[in-house]
BATILUM-322949 format. One line per 10 residues: number of its first residue (from 1); for each residue x, y, z of C-alpha. Coordinates in steps of 0.05 Angstrom, whole numbers. Last residue first. Example, Ala and Ser with C-alpha at 12.3 -4.5 7.8 and 13.67 -1.06 7.14 Angstrom:
<atoms>
2> 273 -21 143 | 246 -90 156 $
</atoms>
This chain:
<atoms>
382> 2310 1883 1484 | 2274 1816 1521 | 2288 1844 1586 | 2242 1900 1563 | 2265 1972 1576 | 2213 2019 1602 | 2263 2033 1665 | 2332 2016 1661 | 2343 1989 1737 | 2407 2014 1772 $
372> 2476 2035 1760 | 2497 1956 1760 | 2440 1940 1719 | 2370 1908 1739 | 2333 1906 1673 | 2255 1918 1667 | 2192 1897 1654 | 2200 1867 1733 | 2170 1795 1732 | 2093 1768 1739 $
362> 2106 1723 1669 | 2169 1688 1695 | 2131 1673 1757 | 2071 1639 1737 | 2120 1599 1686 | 2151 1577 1761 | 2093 1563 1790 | 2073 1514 1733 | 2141 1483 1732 | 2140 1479 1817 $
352> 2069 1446 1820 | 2051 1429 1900 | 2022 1508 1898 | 1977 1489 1839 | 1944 1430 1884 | 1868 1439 1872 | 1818 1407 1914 | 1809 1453 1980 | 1782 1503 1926 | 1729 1470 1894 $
342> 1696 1476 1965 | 1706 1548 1967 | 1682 1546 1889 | 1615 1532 1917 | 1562 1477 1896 | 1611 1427 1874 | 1595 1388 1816 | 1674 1369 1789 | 1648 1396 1713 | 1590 1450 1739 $
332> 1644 1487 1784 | 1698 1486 1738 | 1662 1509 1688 | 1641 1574 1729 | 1707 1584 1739 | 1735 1596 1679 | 1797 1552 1660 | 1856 1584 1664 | 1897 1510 1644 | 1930 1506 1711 $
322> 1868 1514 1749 | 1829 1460 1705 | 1891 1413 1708 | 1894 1420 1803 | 1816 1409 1790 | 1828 1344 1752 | 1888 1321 1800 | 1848 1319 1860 | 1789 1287 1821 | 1838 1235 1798 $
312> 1864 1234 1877 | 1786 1210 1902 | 1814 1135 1869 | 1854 1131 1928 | 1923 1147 1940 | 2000 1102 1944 | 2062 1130 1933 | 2079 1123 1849 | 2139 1070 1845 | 2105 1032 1784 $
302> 2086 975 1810 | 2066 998 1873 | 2019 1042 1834 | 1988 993 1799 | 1979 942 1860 | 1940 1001 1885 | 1900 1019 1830 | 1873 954 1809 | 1859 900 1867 | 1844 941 1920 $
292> 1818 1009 1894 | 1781 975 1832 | 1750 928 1889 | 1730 991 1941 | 1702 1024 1882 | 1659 971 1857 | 1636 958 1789 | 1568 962 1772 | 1548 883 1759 | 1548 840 1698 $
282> 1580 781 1730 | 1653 803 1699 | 1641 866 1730 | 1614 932 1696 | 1635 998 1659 | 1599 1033 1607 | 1526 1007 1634 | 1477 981 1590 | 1452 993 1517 | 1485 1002 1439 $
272> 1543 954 1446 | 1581 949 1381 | 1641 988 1405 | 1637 1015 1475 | 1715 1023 1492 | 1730 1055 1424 | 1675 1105 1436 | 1697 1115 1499 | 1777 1131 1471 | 1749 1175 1414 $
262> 1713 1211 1471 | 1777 1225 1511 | 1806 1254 1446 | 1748 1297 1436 | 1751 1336 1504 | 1699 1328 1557 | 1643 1363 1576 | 1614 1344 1639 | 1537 1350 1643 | 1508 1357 1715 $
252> 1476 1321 1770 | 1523 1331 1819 | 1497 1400 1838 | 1435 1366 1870 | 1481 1318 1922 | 1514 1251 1923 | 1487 1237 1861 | 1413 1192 1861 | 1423 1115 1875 | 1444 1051 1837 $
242> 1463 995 1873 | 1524 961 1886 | 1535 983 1958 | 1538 1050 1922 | 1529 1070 1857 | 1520 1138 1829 | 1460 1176 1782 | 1448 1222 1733 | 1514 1250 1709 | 1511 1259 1632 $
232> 1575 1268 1589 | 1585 1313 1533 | 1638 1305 1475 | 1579 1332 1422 | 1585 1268 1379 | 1605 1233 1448 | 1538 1241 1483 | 1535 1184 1539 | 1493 1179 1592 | 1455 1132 1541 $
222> 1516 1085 1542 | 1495 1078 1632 | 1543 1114 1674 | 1536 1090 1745 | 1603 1063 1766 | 1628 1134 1741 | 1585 1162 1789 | 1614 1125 1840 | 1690 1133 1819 | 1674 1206 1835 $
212> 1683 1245 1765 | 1736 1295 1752 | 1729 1290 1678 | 1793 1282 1647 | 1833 1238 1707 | 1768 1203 1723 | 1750 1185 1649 | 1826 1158 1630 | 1818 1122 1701 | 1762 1091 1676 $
202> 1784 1074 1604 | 1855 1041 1621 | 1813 1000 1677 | 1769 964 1609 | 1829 925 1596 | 1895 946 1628 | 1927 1003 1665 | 2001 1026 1653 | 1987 1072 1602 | 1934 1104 1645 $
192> 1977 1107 1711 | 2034 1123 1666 | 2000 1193 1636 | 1963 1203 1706 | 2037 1209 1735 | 2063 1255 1683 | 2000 1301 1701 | 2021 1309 1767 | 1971 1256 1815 | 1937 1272 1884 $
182> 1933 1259 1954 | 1902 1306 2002 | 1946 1315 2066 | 1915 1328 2129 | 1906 1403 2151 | 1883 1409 2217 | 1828 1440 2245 | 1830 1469 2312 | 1795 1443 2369 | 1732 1412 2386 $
172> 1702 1463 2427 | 1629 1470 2419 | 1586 1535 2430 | 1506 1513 2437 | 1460 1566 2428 | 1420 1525 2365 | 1437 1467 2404 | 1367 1448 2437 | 1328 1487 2390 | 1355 1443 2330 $
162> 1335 1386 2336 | 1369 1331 2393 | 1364 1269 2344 | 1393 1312 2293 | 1442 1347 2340 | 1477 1277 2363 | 1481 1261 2296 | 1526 1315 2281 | 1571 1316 2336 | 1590 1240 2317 $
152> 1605 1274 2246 | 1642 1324 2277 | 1678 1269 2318 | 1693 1232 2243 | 1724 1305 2215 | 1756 1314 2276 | 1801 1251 2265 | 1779 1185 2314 | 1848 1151 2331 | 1868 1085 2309 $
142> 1895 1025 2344 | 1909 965 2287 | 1894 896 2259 | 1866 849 2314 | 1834 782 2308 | 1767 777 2330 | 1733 734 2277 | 1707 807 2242 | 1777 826 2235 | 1797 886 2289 $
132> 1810 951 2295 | 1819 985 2359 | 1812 1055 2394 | 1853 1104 2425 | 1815 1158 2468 | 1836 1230 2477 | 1794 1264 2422 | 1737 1217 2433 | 1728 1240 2512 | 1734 1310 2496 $
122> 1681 1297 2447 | 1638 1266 2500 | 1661 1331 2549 | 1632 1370 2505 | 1574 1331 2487 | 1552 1332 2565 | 1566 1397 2573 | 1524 1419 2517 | 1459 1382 2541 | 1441 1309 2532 $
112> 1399 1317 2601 | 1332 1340 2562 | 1334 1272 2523 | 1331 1237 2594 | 1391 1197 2585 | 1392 1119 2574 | 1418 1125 2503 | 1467 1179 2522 | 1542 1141 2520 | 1520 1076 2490 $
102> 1485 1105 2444 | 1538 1149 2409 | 1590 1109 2409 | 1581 1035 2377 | 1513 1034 2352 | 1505 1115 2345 | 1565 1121 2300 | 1540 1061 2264 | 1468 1074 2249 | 1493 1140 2220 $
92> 1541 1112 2166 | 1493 1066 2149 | 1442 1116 2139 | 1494 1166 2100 | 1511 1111 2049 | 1434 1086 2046 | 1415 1160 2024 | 1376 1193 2071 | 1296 1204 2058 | 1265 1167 2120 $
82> 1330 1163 2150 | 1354 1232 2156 | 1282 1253 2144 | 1258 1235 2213 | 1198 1187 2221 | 1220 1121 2232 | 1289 1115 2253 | 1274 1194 2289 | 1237 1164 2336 | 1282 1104 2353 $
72> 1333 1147 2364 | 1281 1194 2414 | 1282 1133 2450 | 1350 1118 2454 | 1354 1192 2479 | 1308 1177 2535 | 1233 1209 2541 | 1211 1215 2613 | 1156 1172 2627 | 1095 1216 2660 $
62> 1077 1194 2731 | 1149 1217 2759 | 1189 1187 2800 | 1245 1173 2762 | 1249 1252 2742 | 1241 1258 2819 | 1303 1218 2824 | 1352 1252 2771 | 1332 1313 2806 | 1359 1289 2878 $
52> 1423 1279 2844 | 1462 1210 2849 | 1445 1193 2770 | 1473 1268 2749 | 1502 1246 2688 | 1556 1297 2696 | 1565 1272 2755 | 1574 1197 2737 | 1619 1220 2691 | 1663 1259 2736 $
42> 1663 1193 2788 | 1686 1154 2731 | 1736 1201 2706 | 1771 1193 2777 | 1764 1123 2780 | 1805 1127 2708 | 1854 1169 2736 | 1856 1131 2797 | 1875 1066 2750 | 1919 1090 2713 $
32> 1887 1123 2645 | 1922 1098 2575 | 1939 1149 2525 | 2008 1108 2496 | 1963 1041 2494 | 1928 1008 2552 | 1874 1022 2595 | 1836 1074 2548 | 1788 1119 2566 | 1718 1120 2599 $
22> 1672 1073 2566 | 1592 1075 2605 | 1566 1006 2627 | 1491 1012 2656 | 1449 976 2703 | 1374 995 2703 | 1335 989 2770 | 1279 954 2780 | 1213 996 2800 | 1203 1029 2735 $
12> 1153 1086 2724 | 1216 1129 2712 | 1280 1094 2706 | 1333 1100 2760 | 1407 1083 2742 | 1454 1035 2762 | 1531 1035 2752 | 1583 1016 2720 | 1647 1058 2699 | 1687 1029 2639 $
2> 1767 1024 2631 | 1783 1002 2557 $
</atoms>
């Protein structure tokens, strides 16, 4: 990775600062050559502005200027994101700005980090290649950031900035694309569940006929459970191995679930009358990441089915509820989405031929097409 070092004045600071700032790639299919790369150094350093004659008298000045690492540390203690986030979106937070965010505007004057400047950081993301390694070093694999993950980046940049310093802010970062979202036919949920052993059979039995995240499944306590009535209780997920609130208000909700699915619960939970519904051999939640690894995906190699993560049963649920006419109301409360636009991007109808073609047989022409022309009011079935 080609860097561009150089020193910056602090204010009320005599010594000056040195500072490391990545620039693109110096190997790889997208690497810079080496004037290209001096070249986006001197652009960077500009749009810094460390040679101007502001950048000086900001130095200069009596009253510290405020950084952007220390407007971080700010909002660490006293900003809701992290006050009142859940661990899953700290972490995920604490990481972007650790190894991108930071080390791009942590030394900035907070006014500096202006739209320019995250443009051309996100132009700087899109372009770059980056690398994944073991935690002893060894290397695995180049990957490229998706929008999705730069949106993200984007996204922690304006909640350390607040929202009057972007609110007029107009952000290229490209058209969307439209990755592939994996997801199971209903003969391939029949042999994933048939296929599955032990407590396993059950879970994926609950996530192909409820629709639940695997962490909320992780998280069903017996109590959770209402099988006279066929009605499940979402009150809480698991992450990281511990319990937490849903993922969001509308996912705590009551799924209701059809009687041959609670037969099979009921079957699974026996004599026990407390605890969780699923667990580990130590008496833990399960994991996701572990019933991923060493469940699902040796299953599916097994049985020739391309390989998706546990999110496809959720897939796969929504894609059942829109084949099946059900109203949309209940599809909303049984996934826990908050908008049906969302519920939307979930459901695979147009990847099922059968189903579109049963669609189509009912939409036809009431009418036969003869060789002197259509006899109207005529049923085909006449």
């Amino acid at each position: 990775m080609w860097h561009v070092r150089f020193y910056v004045d602090l204010p009320g600071q005599e010594a000056r600062q040195r500072k490391s700032v990545p620039i693109g790639p110096c190997t790889g299919k997208d690497k810079l050559t080496k004037p290209e790369a001096v070249r986006k150094g001197t652009e960077v350093i500009a749009s810094i502005g460390v040679n101007t004659p502001e950048h000086l008298e900001r130095a200069m000045q009596i009253n510290p200027v405020v950084t952007f690492g220390q407007r971080v540390e700010w909002c660490r203690r006293y900003h809701k994101a992290w006050t009142d986030g859940k661990p899953s979106s700290v972490l995920s937070m604490e990481s972007q700005l650790t190894k991108h965010i930071l080390p791009r505007f942590g030394h900035l004057p907070l006014d500096s980090v202006g739209e320019i400047a995250v443009q051309e950081f996100v132009a700087d993301l899109k372009r770059s290649t980056f690398k994944m390694t073991k935690r002893n070093g060894d290397f695995i694999k180049t990957y490229k950031l998706s929008r999705k993950t730069i949106l993200n980046f984007v996204g922690a940049v304006k909640l350390v900035l607040g929202r009057k310093a972007w609110m007029t802010w107009e952000l290229d970062l490209g058209k969307p694309g439209h990755p592939e979202q994996r997801y199971f036919t209903e003969e391939q949920l029949q042999r994933i569940i048939e296929g599955a052993e032990g407590q396993y059979r059950i879970l994926f039995a609950l996530l192909a006929g409820t629709g639940m995240r695997i962490g909320e499944a992780a998280g069903l306590h017996l109590d959770d459970l209402d099988l006279d009535n066929c009605v499940i209780h979402v009150r809480r997920g698991v992450w990281n191995g511990r319990e937490q609130a849903p993922k969001t208000v509308n996912a705590v909700r009551e799924i209701d679930i059809d009687p041959g699915l609670a037969a099979l619960l009921r079957q699974h939970i026996g004599a026990k009358k407390a605890g969780r519904v699923f667990e580990a051999r130590n008496g833990s939640p399960i994991s996701g990441n572990n019933v991923l690894k060493r469940v699902l995906h040796p299953l599916l190699e097994r049985l020739g089915i391309r390989r998706a993560g546990l999110h496809a049963f959720r897939h796969s649920r929504v894609t059942m509820l829109r084949k099946r006419g059900t109203p949309e109301d209940l599809q909303k409360q049984w996934i826990g989405h908050s908008s049906l636009r969302t519920t939307d991007r979930y459901s695979h109808t147009h990847q099922e031929l059968e189903y579109r073609r049963l669609a189509a047989s009912k939409a036809g022409l009431n009418f036969e097409v003869g060789p002197n022309g259509p006899k109207m009011g005529e049923c085909v079935g006449q």
